[in-house]
N, CA, C and O atoms as a DFTB+ gen file, in Angstrom:
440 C
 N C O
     1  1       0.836      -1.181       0.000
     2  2       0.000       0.000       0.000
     3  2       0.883       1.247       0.000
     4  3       2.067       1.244       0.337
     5  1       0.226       2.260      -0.391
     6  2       1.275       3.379      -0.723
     7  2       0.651       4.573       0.358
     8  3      -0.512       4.504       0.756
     9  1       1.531       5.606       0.748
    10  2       1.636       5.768       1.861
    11  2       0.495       6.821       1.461
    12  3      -0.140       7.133       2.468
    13  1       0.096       7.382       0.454
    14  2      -1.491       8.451      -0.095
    15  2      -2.576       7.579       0.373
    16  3      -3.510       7.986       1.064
    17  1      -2.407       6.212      -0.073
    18  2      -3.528       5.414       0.162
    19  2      -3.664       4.859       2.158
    20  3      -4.557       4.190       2.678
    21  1      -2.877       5.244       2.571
    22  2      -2.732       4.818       3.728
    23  2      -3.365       5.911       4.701
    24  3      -3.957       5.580       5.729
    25  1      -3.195       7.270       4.296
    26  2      -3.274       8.564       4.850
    27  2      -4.909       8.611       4.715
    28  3      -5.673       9.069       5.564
    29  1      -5.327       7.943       3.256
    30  2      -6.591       8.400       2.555
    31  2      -7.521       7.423       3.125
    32  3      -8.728       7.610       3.273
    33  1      -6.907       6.434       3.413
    34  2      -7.611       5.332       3.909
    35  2      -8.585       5.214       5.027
    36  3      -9.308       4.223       5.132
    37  1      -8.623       6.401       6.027
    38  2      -9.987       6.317       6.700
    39  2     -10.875       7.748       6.716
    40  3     -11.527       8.148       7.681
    41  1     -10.769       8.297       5.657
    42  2     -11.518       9.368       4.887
    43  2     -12.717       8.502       4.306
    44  3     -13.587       9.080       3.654
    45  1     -12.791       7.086       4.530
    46  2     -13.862       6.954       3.939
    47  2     -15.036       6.174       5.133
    48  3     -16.085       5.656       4.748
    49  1     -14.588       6.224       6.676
    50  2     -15.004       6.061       7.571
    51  2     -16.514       7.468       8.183
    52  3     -17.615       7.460       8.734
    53  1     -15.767       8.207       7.736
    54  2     -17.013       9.647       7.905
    55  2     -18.586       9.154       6.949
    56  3     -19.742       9.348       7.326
    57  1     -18.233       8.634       5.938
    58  2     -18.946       8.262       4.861
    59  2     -19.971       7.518       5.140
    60  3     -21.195       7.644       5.090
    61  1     -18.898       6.362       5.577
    62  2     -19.910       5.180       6.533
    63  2     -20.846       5.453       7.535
    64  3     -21.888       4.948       7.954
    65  1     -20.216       6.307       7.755
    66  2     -21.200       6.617       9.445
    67  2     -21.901       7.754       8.973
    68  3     -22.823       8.161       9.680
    69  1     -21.703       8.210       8.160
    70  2     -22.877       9.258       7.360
    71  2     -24.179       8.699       7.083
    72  3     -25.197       9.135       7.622
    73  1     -24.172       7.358       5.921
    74  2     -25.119       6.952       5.347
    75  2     -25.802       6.159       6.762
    76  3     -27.033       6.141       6.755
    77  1     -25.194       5.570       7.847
    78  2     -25.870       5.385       8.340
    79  2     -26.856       5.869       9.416
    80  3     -27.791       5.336      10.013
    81  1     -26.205       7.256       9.436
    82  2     -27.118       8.225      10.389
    83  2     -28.434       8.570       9.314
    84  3     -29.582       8.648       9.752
    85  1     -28.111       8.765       7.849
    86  2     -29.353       8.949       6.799
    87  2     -30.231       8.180       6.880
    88  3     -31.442       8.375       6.775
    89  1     -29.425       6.857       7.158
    90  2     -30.772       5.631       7.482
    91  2     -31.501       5.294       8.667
    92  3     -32.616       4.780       8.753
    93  1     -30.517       5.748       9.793
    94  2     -31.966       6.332      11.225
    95  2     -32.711       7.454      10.909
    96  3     -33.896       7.383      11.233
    97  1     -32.328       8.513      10.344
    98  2     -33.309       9.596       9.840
    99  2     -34.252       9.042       9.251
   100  3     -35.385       9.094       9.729
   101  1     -33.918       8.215       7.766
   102  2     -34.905       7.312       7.324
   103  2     -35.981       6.501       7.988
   104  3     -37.168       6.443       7.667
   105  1     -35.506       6.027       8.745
   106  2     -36.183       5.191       9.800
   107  2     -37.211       5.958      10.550
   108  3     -38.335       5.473      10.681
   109  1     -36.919       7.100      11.043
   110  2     -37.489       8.164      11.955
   111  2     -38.645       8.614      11.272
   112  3     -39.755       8.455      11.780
   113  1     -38.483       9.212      10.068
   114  2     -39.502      10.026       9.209
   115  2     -40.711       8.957       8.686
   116  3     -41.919       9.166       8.570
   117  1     -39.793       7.528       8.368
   118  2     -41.170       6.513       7.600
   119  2     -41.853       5.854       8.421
   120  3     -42.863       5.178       8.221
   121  1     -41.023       6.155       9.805
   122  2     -42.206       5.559      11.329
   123  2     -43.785       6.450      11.142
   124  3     -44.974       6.298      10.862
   125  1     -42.712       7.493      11.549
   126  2     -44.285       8.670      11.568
   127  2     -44.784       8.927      10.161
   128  3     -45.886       9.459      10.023
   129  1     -44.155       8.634       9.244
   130  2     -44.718       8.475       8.153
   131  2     -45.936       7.322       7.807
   132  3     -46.808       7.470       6.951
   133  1     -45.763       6.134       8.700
   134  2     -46.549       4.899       8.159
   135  2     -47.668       5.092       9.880
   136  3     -48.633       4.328       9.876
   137  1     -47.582       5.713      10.767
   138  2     -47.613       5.819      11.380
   139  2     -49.318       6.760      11.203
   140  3     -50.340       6.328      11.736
   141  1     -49.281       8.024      10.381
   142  2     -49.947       8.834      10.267
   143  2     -51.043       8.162       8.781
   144  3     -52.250       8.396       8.842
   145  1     -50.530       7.437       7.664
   146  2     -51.101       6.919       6.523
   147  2     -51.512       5.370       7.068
   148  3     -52.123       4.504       6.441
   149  1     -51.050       5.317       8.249
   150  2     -51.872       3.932       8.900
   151  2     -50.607       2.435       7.628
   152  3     -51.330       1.732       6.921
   153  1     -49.720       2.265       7.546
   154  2     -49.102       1.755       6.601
   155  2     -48.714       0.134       7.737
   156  3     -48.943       0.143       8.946
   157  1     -48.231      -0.865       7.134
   158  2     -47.721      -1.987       7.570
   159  2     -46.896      -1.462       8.473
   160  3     -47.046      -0.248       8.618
   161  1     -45.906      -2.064       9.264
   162  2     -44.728      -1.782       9.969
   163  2     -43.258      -2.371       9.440
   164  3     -42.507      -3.166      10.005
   165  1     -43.090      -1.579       7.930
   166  2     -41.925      -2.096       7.501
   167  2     -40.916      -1.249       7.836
   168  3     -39.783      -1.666       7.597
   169  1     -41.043       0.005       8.405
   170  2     -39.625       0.762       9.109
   171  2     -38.932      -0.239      10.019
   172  3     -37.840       0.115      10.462
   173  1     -39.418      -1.489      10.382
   174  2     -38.664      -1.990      11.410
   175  2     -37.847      -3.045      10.268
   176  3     -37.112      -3.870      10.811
   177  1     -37.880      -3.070       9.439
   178  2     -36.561      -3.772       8.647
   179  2     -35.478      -2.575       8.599
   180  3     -34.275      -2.776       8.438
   181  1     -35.870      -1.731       8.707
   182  2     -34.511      -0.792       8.665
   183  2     -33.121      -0.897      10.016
   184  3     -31.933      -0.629      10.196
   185  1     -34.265      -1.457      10.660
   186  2     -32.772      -2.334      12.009
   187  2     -32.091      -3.413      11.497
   188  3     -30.939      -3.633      11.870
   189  1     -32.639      -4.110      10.701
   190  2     -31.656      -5.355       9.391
   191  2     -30.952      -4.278       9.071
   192  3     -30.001      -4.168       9.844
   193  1     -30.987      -3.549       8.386
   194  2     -30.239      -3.150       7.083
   195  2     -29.059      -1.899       8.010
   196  3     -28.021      -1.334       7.665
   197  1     -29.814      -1.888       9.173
   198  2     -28.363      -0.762       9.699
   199  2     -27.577      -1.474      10.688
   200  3     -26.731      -0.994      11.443
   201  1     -27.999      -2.805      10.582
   202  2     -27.295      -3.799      11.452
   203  2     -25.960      -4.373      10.348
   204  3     -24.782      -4.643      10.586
   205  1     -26.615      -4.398       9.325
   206  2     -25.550      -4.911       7.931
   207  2     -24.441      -3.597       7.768
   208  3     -23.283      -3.553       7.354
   209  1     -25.364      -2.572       8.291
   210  2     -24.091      -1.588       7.582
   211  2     -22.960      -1.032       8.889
   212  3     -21.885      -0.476       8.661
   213  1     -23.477      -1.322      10.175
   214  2     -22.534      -1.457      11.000
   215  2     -21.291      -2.681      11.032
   216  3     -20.116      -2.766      11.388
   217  1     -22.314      -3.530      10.445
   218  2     -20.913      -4.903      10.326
   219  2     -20.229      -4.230       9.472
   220  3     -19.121      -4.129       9.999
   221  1     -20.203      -3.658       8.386
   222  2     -19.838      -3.369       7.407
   223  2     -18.525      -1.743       7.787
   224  3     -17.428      -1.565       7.258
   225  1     -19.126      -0.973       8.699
   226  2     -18.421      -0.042       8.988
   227  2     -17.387      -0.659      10.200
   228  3     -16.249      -0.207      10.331
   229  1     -17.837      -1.571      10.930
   230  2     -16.689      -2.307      11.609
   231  2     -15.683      -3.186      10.955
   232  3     -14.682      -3.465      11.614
   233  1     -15.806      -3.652       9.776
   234  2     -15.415      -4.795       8.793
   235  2     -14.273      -3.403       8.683
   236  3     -13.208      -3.408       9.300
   237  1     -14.608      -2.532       8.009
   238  2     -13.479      -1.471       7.663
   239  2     -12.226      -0.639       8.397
   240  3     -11.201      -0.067       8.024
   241  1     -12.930      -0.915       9.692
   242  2     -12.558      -0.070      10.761
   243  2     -10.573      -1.438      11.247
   244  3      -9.352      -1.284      11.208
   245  1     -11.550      -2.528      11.606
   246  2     -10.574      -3.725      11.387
   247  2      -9.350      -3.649      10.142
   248  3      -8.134      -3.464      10.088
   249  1     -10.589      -3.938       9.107
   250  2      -9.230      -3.821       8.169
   251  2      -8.417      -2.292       8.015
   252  3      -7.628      -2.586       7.117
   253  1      -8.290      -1.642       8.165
   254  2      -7.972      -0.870       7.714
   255  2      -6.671      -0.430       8.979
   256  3      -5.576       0.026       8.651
   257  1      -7.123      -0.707      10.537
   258  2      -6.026      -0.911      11.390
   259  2      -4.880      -2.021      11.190
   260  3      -3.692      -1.824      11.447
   261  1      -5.484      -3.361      10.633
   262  2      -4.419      -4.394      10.089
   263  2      -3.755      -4.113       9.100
   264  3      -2.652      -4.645       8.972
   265  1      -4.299      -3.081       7.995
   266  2      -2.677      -2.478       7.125
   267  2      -2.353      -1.601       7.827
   268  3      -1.179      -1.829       8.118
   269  1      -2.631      -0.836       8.230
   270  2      -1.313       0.345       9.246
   271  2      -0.847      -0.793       9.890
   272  3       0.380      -0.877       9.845
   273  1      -1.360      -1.623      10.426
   274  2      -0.092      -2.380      11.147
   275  2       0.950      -3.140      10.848
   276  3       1.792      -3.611      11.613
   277  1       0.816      -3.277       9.241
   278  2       1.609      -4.291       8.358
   279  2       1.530      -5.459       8.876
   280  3       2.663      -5.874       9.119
   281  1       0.594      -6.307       9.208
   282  2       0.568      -7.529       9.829
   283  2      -0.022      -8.357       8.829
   284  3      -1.197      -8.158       8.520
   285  1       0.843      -9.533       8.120
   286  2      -0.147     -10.087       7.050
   287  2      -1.235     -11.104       8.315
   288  3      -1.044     -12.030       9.103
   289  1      -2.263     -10.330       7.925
   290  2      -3.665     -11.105       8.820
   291  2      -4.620     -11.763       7.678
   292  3      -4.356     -11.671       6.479
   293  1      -5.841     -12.483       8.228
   294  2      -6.832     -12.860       7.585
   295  2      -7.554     -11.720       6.986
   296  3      -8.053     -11.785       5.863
   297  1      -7.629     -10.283       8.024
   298  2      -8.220      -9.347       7.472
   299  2      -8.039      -8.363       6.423
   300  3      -8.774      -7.419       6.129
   301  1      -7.135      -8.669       5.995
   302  2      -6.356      -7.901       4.416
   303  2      -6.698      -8.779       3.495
   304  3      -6.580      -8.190       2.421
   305  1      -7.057      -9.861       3.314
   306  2      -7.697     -10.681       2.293
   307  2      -8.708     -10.200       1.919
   308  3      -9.518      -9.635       2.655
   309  1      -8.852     -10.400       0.305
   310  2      -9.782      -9.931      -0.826
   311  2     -11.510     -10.873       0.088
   312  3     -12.699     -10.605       0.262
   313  1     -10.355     -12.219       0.458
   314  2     -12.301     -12.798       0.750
   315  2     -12.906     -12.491       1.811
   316  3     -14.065     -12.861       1.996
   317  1     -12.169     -11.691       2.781
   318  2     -12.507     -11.165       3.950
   319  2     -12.931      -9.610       3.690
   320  3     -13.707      -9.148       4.526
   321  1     -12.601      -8.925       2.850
   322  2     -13.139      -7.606       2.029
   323  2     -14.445      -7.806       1.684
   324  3     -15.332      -7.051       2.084
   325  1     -14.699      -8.980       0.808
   326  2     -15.806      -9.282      -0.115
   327  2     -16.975      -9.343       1.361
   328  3     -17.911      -8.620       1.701
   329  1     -16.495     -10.290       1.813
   330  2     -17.382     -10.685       2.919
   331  2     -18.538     -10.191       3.922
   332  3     -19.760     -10.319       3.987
   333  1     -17.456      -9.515       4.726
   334  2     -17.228      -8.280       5.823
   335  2     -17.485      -7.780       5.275
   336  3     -18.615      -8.200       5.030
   337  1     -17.214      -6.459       4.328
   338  2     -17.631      -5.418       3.569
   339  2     -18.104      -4.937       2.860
   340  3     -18.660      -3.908       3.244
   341  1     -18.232      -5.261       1.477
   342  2     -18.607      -5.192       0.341
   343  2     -19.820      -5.422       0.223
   344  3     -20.664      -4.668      -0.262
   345  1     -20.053      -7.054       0.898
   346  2     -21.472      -7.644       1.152
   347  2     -22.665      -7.116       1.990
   348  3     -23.774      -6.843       1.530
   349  1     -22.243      -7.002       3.410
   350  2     -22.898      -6.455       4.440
   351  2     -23.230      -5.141       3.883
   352  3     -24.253      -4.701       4.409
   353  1     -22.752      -4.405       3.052
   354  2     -22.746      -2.506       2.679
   355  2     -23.947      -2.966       1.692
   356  3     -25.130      -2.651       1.822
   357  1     -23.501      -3.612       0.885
   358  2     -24.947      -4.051      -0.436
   359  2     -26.087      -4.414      -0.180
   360  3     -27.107      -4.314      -0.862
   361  1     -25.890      -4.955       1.072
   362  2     -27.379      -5.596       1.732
   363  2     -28.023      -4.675       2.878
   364  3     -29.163      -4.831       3.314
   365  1     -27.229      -3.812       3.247
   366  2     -27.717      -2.891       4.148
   367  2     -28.698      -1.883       3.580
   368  3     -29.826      -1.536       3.930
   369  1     -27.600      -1.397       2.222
   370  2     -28.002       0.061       1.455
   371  2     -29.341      -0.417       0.435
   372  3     -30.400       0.184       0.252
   373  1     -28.910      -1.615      -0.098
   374  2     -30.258      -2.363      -0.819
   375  2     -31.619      -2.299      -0.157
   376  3     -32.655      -1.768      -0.555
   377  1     -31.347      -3.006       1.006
   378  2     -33.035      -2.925       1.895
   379  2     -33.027      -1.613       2.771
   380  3     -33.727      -1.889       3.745
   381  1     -32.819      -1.023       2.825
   382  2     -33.246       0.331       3.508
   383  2     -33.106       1.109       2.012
   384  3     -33.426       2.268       2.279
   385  1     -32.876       1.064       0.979
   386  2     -33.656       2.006      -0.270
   387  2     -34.899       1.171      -0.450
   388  3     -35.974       1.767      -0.513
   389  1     -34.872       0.035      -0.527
   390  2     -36.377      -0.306      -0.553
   391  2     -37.513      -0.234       0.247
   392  3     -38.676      -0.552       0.002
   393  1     -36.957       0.268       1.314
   394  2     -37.800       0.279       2.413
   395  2     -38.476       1.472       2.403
   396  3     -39.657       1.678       2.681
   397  1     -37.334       2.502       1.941
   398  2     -37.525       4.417       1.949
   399  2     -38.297       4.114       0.553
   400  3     -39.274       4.848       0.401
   401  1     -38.165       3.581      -0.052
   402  2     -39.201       3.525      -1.776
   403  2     -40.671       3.005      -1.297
   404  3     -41.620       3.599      -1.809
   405  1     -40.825       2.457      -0.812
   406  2     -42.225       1.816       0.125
   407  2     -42.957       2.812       0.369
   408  3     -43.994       3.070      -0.242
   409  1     -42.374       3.612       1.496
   410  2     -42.934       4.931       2.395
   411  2     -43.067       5.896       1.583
   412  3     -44.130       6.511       1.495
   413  1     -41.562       6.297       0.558
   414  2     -42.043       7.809       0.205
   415  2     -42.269       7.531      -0.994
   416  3     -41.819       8.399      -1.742
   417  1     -42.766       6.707      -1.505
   418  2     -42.987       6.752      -3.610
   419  2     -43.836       7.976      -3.940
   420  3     -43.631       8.774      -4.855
   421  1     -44.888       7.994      -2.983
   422  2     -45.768       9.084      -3.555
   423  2     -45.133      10.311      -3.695
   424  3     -45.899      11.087      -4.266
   425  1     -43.782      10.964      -3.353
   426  2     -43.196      11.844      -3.587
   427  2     -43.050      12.183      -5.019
   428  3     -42.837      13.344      -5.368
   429  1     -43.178      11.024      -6.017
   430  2     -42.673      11.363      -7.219
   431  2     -43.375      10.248      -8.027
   432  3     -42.827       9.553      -8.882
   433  1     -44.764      10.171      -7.604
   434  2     -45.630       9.717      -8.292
   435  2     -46.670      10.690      -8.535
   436  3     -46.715      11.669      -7.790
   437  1     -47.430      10.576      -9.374
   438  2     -48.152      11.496     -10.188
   439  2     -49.668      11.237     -10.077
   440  3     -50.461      11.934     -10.710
């Protein structure tokens, strides 16, 4: 790893923990949202999907201390990336947009 990518490397930790504060907001607004239109109770899948994206912001948090440490570990592996990260982030961000598409469609339906 090169020492830009090393520096740059938890600039993308703010990010993580961004989208997932968007998705308790999310959560917050389509409560009282389903809440007031009388709707199912699907805001409560949004605790799946911010449960995936915490594994996912911890998956990073790990790896990303095991290269500063130069330690060849399990956690610098591509299949431990895929896994931990990549996966858990896709499945988090996947079902909590579907969830926010549920609640707010009528925003931009006609």
């Amino acid at each position: 790893m090169t020492e830009l990518e090393i520096i740059t490397g938890n600039l993308g930790l703010p990010i993580l923990i961004g989208t997932l504060y968007v998705s308790w907001l999310l959560q917050g607004f389509s409560q009282r949202l389903g809440e007031v239109t009388k709707m199912k109770a699907y805001y409560r899948w949004f605790s799946l999907g911010n449960a995936f994206l915490i594994i996912s912001i911890l998956s990073y948090i790990v790896r990303y201390n095991a290269i500063l440490a130069q330690q060849p570990a399990l956690f610098v592996t591509p299949l431990f990336t895929l896994l931990a990260f990549h996966l858990p982030l896709a499945l988090g961000v996947i079902l909590n947009l579907t969830i926010t598409l549920i609640y707010w469609y009528w925003l931009g339906h006609k």
